[in-house]
C-alpha positions in Angstrom: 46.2 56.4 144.3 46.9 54.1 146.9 44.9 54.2 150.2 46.0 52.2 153.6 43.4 51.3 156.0 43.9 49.6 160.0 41.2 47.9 161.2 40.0 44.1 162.5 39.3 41.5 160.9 35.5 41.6 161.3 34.1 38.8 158.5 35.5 36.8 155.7 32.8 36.5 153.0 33.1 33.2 150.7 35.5 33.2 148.0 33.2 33.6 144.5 35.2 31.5 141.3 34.0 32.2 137.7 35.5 32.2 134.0 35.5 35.5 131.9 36.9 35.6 128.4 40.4 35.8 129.9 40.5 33.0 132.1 39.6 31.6 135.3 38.8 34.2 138.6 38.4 34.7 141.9 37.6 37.0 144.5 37.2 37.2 147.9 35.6 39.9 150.3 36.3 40.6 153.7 35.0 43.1 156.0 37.3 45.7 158.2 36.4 47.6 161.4 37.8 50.3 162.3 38.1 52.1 165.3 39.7 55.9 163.9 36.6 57.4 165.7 34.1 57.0 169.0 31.7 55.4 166.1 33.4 52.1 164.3 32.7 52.0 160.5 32.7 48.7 158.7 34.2 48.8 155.5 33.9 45.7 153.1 37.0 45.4 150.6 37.6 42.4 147.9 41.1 41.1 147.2 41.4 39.3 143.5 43.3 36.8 141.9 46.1 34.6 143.8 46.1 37.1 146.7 42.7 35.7 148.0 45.2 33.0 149.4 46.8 36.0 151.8 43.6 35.6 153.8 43.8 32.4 154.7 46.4 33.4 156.9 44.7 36.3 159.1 42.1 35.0 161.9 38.9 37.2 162.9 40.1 40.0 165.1 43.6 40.0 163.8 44.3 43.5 163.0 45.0 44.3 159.7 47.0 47.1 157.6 45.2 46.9 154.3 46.7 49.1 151.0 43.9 49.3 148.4 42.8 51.4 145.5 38.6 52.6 145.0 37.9 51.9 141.9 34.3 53.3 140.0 33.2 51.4 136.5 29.6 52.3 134.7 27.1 49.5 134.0 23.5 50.2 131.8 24.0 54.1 132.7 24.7 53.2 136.6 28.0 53.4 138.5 29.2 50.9 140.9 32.8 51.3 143.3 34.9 48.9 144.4 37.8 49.4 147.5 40.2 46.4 145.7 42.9 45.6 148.4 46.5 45.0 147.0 48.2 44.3 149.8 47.2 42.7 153.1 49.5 42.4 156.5 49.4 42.1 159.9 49.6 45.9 161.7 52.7 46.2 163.4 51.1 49.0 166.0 53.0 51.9 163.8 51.3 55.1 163.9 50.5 55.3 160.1 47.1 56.6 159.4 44.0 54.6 159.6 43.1 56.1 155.7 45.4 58.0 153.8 44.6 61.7 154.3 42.7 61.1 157.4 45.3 62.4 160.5 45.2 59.5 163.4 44.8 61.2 167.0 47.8 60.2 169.1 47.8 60.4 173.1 51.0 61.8 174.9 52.0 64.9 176.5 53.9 66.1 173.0 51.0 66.4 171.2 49.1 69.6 171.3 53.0 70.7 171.2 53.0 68.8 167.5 49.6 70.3 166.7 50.9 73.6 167.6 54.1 73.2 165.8 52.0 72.3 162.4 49.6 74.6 162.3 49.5 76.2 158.8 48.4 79.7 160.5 50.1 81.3 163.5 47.9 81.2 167.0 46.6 84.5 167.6 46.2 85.7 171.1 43.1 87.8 170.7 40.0 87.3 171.3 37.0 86.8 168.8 35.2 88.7 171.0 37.0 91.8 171.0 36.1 95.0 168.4 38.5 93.8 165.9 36.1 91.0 164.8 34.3 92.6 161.7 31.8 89.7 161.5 28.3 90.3 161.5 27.5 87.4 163.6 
């Protein structure tokens, strides 16, 4: 399940080097903000292996398109989750959404008209107010 994030460049935490029983490693964490909402989250993602290097391109406050997968692993009866970015690139200002699932809010004239036009259940003209409304409340 592959997830896509938009968001700046907020931190670049030090790359961490060690050697497991298959080989050298490395990882790197970096922190995203993003600004889907009137309150920005920070989200910190780590990137393994060679594509650390694919950071060393971006600057703080570049903004960033980041495809990553959440991953969950158990450790002594306790489970810890990890956003593991795959991919890495500068946003070219597309109107893909900020997390997968998550619909991005776009400003124009067309778009209650788009709202409208996708709306799973057809807008009723009556009011709640009226008798019809069996609800208690």
């Amino acid at each position: 399940m592959a997830l896509e994030l938009v968001g700046k460049l907020h931190k670049l935490l030090p790359e961490v080097t060690g050697q497991g029983r298959n080989g050298a490693w490395k990882k790197q964490e970096f922190v995203i903000e993003t600004a889907d909402s009137q309150f920005p989250k920070m989200v910190c993602l780590s990137i393994w292996g060679d594509k650390t290097d694919d950071l060393k391109q971006f600057a703080l406050g570049d903004t960033l398109k980041v495809t990553f997968n959440v991953e969950s692993r158990e450790y002594n009866e306790r489970w810890y989750t990890e956003a593991r970015a795959w991919r890495v690139e500068l946003d070219n200002g597309s109107a893909a959404p900020a997390a997968a699932g998550a619909p991005r809010q776009s400003s124009g004239a067309s778009a209650p008209q788009a709202r409208a036009a996708s709306s799973p259940m057809p807008f009723s003209s009556t009011s709640f107010d009226e008798e019809t409304n069996d609800l208690p409340f």
